[in-house]
N, C-alpha and C positions, 0 to 999 in steps of 0.2 A: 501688219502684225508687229512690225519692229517700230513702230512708231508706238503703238501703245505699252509696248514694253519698255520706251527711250520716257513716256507719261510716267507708267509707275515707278522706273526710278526716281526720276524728279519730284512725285511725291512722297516718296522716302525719305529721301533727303533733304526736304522741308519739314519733314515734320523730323529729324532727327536733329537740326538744325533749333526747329522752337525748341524741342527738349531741352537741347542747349544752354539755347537763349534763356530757358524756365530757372534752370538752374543757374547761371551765372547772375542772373535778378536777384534770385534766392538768397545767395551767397554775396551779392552786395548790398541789400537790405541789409543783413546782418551786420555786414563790416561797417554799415554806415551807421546803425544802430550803437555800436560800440564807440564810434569819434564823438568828442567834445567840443562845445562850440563857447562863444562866449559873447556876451552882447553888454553893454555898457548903458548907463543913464547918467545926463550930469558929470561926465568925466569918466573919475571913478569912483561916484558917489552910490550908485547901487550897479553890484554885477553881480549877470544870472550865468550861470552856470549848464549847457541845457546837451543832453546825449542828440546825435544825426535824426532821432525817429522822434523828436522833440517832447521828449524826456527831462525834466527840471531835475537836474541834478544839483543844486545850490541855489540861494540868493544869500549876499551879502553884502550890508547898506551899513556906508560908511556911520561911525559915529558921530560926526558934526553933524550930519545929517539926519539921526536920531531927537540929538539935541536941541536941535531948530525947533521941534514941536510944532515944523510947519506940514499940514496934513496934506494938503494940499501939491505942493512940490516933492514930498514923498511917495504918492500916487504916481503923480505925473512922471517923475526919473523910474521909476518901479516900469511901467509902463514902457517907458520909453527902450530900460533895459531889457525886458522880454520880448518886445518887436526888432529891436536887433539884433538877439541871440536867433527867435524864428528864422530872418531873413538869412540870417549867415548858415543856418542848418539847410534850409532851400537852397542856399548858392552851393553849401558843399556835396548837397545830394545830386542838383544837375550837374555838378563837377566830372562827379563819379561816373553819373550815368552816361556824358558825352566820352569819357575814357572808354566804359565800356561797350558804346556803341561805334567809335571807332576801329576799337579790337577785334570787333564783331562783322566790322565792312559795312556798318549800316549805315549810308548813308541820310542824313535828312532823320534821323533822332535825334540830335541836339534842337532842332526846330519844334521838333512831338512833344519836349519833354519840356522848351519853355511855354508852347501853350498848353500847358498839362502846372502851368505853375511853377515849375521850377526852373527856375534861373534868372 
């Protein structure tokens, strides 16, 4: 009898535990959703501008680089700028989510979440 009652606490406390965990997800979506990332083409011949939930929040190419009239390299850095703004909004979101899985004692989610792409 005391063993099934030692069960259902344990199952309380797993699932008060996801609740948790539901919510502090929730809540760092958001927070990540609000940070800005920045990623470069060419120096800083085009820079994208782009919120954590990759969000383009700017692009801005240089004016020599206008001037060139070369189509082709303005593609190409354009490009190159929004794969490195992606990549750095992925690095900061497994960032976040390895903080919050430490906070949490979960071990082995920093591993979940690079193969889930991030990091």
């Amino acid at each position: 009898m005391f063993e099934g009652l030692k069960n259902l606490a344990g199952m309380a406390n797993m699932a008060r535990q996801a609740g948790d965990l539901q919510k502090k997800v929730a809540e760092l979506k958001e927070r990540i959703g609000r940070m800005e990332v920045e990623g470069y083409g060419g120096g800083d011949a085009v820079l994208v501008r782009m919120s954590g939930d990759f969000q383009v929040n700017s692009v801005q190419i240089h004016q020599w680089l206008v001037e060139a009239r070369n189509q082709a390299l303005l593609q190409q850095l354009t490009q190159d700028a929004f794969n490195a703004a992606m990549q750095r909004a992925r690095d900061l979101a497994a960032e976040e989510m390895a903080k919050l899985a430490e906070e949490m004692d979960m071990p082995g989610m920093k591993d979940a979440f690079s193969r889930l792409g991030f990091g």
